[in-house]
Each structure stands twice: as structure tokens, then as C-alpha cells.
C-alpha positions in Angstrom: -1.4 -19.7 -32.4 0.1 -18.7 -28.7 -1.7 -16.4 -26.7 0.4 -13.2 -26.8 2.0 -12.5 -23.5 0.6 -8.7 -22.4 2.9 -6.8 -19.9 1.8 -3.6 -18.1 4.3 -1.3 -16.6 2.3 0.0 -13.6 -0.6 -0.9 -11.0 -1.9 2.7 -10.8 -5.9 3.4 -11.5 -5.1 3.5 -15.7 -2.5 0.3 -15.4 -4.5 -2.2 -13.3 -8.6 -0.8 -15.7 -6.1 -2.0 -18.3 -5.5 -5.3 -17.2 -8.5 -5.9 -16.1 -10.2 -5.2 -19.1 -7.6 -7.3 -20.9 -8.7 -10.3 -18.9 -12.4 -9.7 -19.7 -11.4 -10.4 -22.7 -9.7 -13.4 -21.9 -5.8 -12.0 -22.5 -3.4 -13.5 -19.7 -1.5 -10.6 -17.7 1.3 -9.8 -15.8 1.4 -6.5 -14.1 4.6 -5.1 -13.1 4.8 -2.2 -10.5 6.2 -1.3 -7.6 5.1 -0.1 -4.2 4.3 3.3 -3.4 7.0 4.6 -1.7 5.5 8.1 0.5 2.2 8.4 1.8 -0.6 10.7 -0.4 -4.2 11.5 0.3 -6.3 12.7 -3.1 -9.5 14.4 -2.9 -12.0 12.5 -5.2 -15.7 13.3 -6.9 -18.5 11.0 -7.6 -17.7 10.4 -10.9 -14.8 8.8 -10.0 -16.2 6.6 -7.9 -18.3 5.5 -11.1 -15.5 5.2 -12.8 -13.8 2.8 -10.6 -16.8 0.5 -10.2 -16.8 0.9 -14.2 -13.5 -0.4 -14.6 -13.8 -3.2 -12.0 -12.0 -2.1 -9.4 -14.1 -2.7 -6.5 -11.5 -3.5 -3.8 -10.2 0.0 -4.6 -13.7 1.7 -4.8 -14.3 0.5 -1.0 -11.1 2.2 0.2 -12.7 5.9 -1.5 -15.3 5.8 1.1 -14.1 8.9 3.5 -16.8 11.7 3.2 -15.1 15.1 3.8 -16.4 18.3 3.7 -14.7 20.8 1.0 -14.5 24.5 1.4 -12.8 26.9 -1.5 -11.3 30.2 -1.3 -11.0 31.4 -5.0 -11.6 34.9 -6.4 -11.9 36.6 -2.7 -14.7 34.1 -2.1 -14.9 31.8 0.9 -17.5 28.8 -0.3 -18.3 25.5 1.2 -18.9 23.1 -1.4 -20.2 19.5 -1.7 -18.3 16.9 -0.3 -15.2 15.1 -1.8 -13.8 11.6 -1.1 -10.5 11.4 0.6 -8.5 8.7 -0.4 -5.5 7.2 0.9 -3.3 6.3 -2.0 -1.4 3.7 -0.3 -4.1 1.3 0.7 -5.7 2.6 -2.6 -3.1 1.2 -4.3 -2.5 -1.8 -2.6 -6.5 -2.7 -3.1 -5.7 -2.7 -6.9 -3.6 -5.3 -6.7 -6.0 -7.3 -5.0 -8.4 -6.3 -7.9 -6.0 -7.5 -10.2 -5.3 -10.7 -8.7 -8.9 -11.3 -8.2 -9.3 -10.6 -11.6 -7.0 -14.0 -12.8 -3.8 -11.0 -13.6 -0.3 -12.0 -12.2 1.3 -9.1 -10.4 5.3 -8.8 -10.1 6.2 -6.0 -7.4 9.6 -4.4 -8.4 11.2 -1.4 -10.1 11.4 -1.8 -13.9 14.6 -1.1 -14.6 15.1 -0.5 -18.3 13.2 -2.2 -21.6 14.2 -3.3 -24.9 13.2 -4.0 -27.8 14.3 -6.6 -29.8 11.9 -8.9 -31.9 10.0 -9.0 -28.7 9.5 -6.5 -25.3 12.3 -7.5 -22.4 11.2 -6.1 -19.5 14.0 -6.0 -17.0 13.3 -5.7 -13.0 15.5 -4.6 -10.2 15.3 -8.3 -8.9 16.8 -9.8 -12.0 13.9 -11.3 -13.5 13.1 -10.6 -17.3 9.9 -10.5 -19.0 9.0 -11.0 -22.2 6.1 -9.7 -24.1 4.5 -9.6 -27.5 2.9 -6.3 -26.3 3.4 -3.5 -23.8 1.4 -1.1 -22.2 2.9 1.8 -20.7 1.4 3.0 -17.6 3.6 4.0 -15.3 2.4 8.0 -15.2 4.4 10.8 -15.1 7.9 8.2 -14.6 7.3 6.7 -18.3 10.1 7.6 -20.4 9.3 10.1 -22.6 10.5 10.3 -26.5 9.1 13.6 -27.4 6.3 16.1 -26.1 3.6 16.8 -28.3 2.8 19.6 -26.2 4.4 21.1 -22.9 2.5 23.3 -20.5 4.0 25.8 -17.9 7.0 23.9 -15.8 4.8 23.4 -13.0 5.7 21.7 -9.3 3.6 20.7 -6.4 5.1 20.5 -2.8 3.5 18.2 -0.6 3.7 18.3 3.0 2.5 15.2 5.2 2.2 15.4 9.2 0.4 13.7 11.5 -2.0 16.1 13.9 -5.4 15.3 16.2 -8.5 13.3 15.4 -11.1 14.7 13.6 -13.6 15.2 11.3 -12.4 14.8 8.0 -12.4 17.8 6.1 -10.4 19.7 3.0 -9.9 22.9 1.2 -8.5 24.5 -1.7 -7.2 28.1 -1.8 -5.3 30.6 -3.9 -2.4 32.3 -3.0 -0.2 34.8 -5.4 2.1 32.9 -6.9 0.1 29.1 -6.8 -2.7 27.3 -5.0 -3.1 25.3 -2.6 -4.9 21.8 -1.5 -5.3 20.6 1.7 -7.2 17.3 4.0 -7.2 15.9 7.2 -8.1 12.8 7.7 -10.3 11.1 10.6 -7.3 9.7 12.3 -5.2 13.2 12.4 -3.1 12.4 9.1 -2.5 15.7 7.7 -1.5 16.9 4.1 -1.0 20.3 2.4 0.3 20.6 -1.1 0.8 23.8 -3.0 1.4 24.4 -6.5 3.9 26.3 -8.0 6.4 26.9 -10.7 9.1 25.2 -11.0 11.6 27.9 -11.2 13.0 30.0 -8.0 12.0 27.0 -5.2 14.5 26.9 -2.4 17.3 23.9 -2.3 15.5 20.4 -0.8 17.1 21.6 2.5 15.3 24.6 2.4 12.2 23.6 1.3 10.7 22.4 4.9 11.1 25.7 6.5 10.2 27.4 2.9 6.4 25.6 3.3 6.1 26.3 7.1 6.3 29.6 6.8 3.3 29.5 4.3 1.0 27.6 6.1 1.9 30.2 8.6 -0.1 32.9 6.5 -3.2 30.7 5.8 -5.8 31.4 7.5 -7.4 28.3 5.8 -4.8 26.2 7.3 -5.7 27.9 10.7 -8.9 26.7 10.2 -8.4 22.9 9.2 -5.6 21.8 11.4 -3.6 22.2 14.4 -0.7 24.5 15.5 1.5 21.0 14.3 0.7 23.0 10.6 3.1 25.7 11.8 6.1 23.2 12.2 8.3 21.9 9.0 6.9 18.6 7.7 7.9 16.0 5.7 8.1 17.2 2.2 8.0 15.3 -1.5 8.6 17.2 -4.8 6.7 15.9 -7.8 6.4 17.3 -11.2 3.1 18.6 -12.1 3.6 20.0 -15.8 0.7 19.1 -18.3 1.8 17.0 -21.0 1.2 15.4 -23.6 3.0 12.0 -25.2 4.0 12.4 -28.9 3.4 9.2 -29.9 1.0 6.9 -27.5 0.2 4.0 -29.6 2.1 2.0 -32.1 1.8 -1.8 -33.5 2.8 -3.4 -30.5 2.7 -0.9 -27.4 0.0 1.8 -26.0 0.5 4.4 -23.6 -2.5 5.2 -20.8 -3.3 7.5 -18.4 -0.4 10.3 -17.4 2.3 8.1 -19.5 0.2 9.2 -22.3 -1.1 12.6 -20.9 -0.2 14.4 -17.6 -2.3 17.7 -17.0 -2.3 20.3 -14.4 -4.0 18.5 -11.1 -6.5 21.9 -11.0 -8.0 20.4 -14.4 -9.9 17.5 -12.4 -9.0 14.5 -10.5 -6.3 12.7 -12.0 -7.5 9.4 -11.3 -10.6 10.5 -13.7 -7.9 11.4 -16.0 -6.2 8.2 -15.8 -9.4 6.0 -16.3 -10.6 8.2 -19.0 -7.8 6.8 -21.4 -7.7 3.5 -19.9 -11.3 2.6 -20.1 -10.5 2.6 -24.1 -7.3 0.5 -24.2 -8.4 -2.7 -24.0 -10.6 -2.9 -27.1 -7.5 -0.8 -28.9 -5.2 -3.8 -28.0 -7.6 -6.4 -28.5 -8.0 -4.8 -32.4 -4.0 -4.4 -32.8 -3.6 -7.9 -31.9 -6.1 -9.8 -33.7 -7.1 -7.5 -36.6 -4.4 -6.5 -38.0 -6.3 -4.9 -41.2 -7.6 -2.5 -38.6 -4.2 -1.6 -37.1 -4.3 2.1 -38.7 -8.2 2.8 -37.5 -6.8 1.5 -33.9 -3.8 3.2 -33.8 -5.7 6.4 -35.0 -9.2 6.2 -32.6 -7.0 6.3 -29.3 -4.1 8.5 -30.5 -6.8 11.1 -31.5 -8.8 10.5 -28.5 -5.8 11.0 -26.1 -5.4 14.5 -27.7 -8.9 15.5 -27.4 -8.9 14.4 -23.5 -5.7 16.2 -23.1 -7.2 19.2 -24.5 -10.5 18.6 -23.1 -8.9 18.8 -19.5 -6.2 21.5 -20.2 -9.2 24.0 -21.0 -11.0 23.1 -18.3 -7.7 23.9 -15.8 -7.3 27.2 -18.1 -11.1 28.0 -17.1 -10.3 27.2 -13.6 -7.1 29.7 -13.3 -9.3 32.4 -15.2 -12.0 32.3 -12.8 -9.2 33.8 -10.5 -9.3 37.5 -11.2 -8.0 38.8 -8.4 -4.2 37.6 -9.1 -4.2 38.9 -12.9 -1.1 40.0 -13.2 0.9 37.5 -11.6 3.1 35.8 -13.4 1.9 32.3 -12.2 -1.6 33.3 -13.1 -1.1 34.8 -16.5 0.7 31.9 -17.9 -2.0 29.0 -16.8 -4.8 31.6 -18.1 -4.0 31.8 -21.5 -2.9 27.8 -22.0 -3.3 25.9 -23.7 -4.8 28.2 -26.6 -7.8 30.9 -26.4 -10.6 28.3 -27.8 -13.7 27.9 -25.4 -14.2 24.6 -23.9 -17.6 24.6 -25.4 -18.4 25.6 -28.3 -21.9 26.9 -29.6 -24.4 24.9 -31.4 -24.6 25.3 -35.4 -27.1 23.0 -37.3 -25.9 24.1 -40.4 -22.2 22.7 -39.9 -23.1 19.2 -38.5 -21.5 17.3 -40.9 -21.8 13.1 -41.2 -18.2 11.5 -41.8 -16.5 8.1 -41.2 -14.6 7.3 -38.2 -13.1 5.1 -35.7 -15.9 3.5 -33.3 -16.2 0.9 -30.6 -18.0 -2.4 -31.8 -18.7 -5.4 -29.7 -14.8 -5.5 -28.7 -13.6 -3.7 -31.6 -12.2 -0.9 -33.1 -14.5 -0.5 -36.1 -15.6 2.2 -38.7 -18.9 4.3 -38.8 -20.5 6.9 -39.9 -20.8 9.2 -36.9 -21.9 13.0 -36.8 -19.2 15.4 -35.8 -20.1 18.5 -34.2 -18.3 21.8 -33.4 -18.0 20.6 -30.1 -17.8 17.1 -30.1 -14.8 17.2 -33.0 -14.4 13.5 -33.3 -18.1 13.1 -33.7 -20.7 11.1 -31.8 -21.9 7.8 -33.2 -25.7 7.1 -31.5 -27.4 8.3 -28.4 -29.2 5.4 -26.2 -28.7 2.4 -29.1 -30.1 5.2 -31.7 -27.7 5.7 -34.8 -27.3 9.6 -35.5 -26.2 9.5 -38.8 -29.2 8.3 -40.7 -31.4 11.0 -38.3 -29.1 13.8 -39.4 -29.1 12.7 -43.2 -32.9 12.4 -43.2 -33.4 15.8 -41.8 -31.0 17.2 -44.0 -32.6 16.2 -46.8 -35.9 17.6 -45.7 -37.6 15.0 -43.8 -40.1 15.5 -40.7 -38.7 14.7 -37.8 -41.5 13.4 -36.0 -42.1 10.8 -39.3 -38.4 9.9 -38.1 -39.4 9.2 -34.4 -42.8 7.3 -35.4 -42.4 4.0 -33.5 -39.4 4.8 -31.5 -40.1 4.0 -28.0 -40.9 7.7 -26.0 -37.6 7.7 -23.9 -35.4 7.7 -26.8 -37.8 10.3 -28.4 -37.3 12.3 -26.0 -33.6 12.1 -25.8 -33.0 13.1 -29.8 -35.4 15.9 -29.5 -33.4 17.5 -26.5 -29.8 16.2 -28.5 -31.4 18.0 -32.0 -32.0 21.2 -29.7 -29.1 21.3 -28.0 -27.4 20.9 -31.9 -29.5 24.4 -32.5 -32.6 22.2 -34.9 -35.6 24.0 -35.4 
């Protein structure tokens, strides 16, 4: 049987984990992307920088290694908070295609222009070539074509202004203003960005808005702060779309969607590179079960549609907790809307022992998607399978039916005692 020829649309964080993963597993790839085409700088934690060296990206983790300070105005409060990672997309991205090729993945640079469908994936690029492919993956963010929306938040739009300024330390912020927030970073070398967040309705024309995000900076006294009087002079601006949403469909027999093709949320939710990996990091295994198990199609096809949701979710509440924790600009049209989305339900939600319940469900096993009994939680919906190689399943039936617990631990080693005795607590056992 040929090997099946895999073709990702997009070299961004979720597109090349994707690939990569893919050739762990032996698959031959050919990436398709094409360069960025405006300079960005994106403020990033530690955990992304685990993620990254998770997903074999290590070209790209060196380029993340820009300490900056981070201070946050929010709620009236001025804070200074532990350092972020400034992170020049352009090299960024440029170092995952040399992860990529390292990794054994072919890499076309070029604008898809359209794709079909007809027995088999033709991918068509601005240069003429077409590429075939027994399966696609869709990662080309926020650009991917879009069938339906499974769920839409506010119409949302982030401005951002680049400039270049003096030398120094590098540095960033984050403030609110009455109608949006604002991010901002310098760089060591005087590279300057600012990009406020707004909705999308009542902007100025693209004429206007240079002038239009002058005259804010003007009023900042953040900005006065981090950068030079250059801040008070119209700058380069770029218009991008920054509306949480979700993909109907992300996954069928012979395509998946990742990162922000298959969900976009508000950038004050987290780091969207996190996002991105966090759907990615799953795909591989997903394909590797469509493609070679097909009696397992459905359990694939339902483990990372329902775990797409769940992220999406995940992230939206935690951008809704975010806006909430602004209660100075209640009332606000901007504010009220993000406050209340995407429902009212808490992002965590409190222990109950008596509704654990133990149910079959998709699982990842030794490169597949398999089927286990997990327990599912009230706040871990999807349920969780075993805590450090320990099955929780068994634990919670025993206990359930009246069993000591410490008979259950008896010859477990003490580390993994330890950790089910704080997991049962934290589950509200007694």
C-alpha cells in the first residue's frame, strides 16, 4: 500500500507541531505556507516555551529568548508583573521552517490559492504547482476558509501599530482604556509595537486610521512611559480580525483543522501560540488513527472534535474572567459584551464526590486513538484517564463500592500515593 501523501496548509506554531509529529511517526510531509508579510512582536509565557520544546520546535524556541519586563494597568491598578518573552514573529517563523526541514518535512513557500476536492485533495499555489493529497490539514489560522461557525463571539478588531524608536531595555505592558485594551513592547534594538483592541464597528476609513491611533497613544500615559516621543507620530498600521471562533466542523475522514483554523479566541484569553499548540499537539495521533484504523474513524473524529470545543471554551472563560476583572469600565458597551461571553458558567467548577461518574471514552494509546474507561468530573467534562501511569477508573470503582483506600494504595510506590490522595481531595473524598 502507498504511503498517503499528507499536505499542511500553513507553517505557523499549530501547522509546522503537526508536521512534525507526522514525521515522528514516520508520515512524509509537504508543508505549504507562505511568508509572513508585516512585522509582529508577541508577548509569550513559560508555558509556551514548554510547549515549543514539546512539540520539537527548537529552532523556534531559541528565537523566544527576549526577557522583558511586563507591567499591567487593569481595574485602576498599576502592577509590575513577572517577565514575558518577546518574540519576533518573522524570524519566529522563519526558524519553523528550519524545524521542519530539519525534521525530514518538504516545505513549498507560496500562497494557496484555492483547493478541491475530487477523489483526492488538489492543492493549488500561486506559482502554478498542484499538490495532491490523500489528506489535509488545515492550518492556516484565522485565513482558513470557513463553512459555518459553531459559535461567534463579539466582532472584535486589533489595530497594530509598528515604528521603530531608541535602544533599550526591552520592556511591555498591557492597559485598559474605555472602549478596548491595549498591548504594547519594545524591543532591545528600538523596534516598537502598540496594538489595541476594539470592536469592529465605528473604526475610521484605513486612511484615517494612522492619525485615529496617534491620537491615542497620545493619552497613555503607559505609552509615555515605555517609548519615545516617536509614539506620538502616526505609524504603520495592520488591521486583523480578532473575533473568537469556533469551526463547525474540524475533523472529517480525510481532513483536520488545528489551531485558529479550528478555533480563534479573543487574544486577552492567553497566548495564542498556546492556543495553537494546544490543538496541534493532539493531531498527529488523530490522523495517524483516521488513516490506518479505519474501525476507529468515529472515536477519532469524536476525541478531537470534542476536544477542540472544550479548549475553545476553556479559553473563552478564561478571556470572559479577564474582562470581568475590569470593574471600573462596567457599563461600557465594549466591556459588557466580552463580560457576559461566552455563557455565565464558572471556569471551575466545585468538587462533588458524589457525581464522579466512570464512563467510556476516546483516549490516547501508544499512537492511537483508543477507548477507555476514564472518570469524568464536573470540571474536567471529558473525563481524565490516569494520573502519573495510575488508572482512575478502577480507584474510583473500588471506593465506590466501599473499599479502604489505603488497601488500594498498599504497594504503590509513595509518589504516586501521594499524588491520588491530593487528586481524591481535590475530587471532595473523605
Amino acid at each position: 500500500m502507498p504511503e498517503p501523501r499528507i499536505v499542511v496548509l500553513g507553517a505557523g506554531p499549530a501547522g509546522a507541531a503537526t508536521a512534525i509529529g507526522l514525521r515522528r511517526l514516520g508520515y512524509p510531509v509537504t508543508v505549504v505556507s507562505e511568508w509572513r508579510r508585516f512585522a509582529a512582536v508577541e508577548g509569550v509565557s513559560q508555558r509556551v516555551l514548554e510547549g515549543l520544546r514539546h512539540a520539537g520546535l527548537g529552532a523556534a524556541l531559541g528565537q523566544a529568548a527576549m526577557p522583558a519586563t511586563r507591567r499591567v494597568q487593569w481595574n485602576a491598578r498599576q502592577l509590575q508583573l513577572n517577565q514575558e518573552f518577546l518574540l519576533d514573529r518573522q524570524r519566529f517563523d522563519r526558524a519553523l521552517r528550519d524545524d521542519l526541514q530539519q525534521a525530514g518535512a518538504s516545505v513549498v513557500e507560496g500562497r494557496v490559492r484555492d483547493v478541491s476536492h475530487d477523489g483526492v485533495h488538489q492543492v493549488r499555489v500561486d506559482d502554478g504547482q498542484v499538490l495532491l493529497a490523500d489528506f489535509l490539514v488545515e492550518a492556516r489560522g484565522r485565513q482558513a476558509p470557513l463553512t459555518a461557525d459553531r459559535l461567534r463571539g463579539p466582532e472584535t478588531v486589533s489595530l497594530l501599530n509598528v515604528w521603530q524608536g531608541s535602544p533599550g531595555t526591552p520592556a511591555s505592558a498591557v492597559e485598559s482604556v474605555a472602549d478596548g485594551w491595549a498591548w504594547m513592547a519594545r524591543l532591545e534594538d528600538g523596534r516598537c509595537y502598540w496594538q489595541v483592541t476594539l470592536d469592529a464597528a465605528g473604526l475610521p476609513g484605513k486612511a484615517g486610521l494612522a492619525a485615529y491611533c496617534a491620537a491615542r497613544r497620545a493619552r497613555s500615559a503607559l505609552v509615555a512611559e515605555l517609548f519615545d516621543a516617536q509614539a506620538l507620530a502616526p505609524a504603520q498600521v495592520h488591521a486583523r480580525s480578532s473575533t473568537a471562533i469556533l469551526a463547525g466542523e474540524c475533523v472529517g475522514p480525510d481532513w483536520i483543522r488545528v489551531g485558529d483554523a479550528a478555533m480563534a479566541v479573543d487574544p486577552l484569553s492567553g497566548n495564542g501560540i498556546f492556543q495553537s499548540l494546544s490543538s496541534a499537539l493532539q493531531a498527529p495521533v488523530v490522523i495517524n488513527t483516521l488513516l490506518c484504523r479505519p474501525e476507529r474513524a468515529a472515536l477519532a473524529r469524536q476525541f478531537h472534535q470534542q476536544r477542540v470545543e472544550q479548549l475553545f471554551l476553556r479559553f473563552a472563560r478564561i478571556g470572559r474572567d479577564f474582562y470581568g476583572q475590569e470593574q471600573t469600565r462596567m457599563g461600557q458597551p465594549f466591556w459588557d459584551r466580552r463580560q457576559a461571553w461566552p455563557d455565565g458558567q464558572a471556569l471551575h467548577v466545585a468538587a462533588d464526590w458524589q457525581a464522579l461518574r466512570v464512563e467510556r471514552r476516546p483516549v490516547l494509546r501508544d499512537g492511537w486513538v483508543d477507548e477507555a474507561e476514564v472518570v469524568v468530573t464536573a470540571d474536567q467534562p471529558l473525563g481524565v484517564w490516569h494520573l502519573q501511569g495510575l488508572e482512575l477508573a478502577p480507584v474510583v470503582r473500588a471506593l465506590q463500592a466501599g473499599r479502604p483506600l489505603q488497601a488500594i494504595l498498599n504497594g504503590r510506590p509513595v509518589g504516586q500515593q501521594m499524588t491520588l490522595r491530593r487528586w481524591l481531595a481535590e475530587q471532595g473524598y473523605r
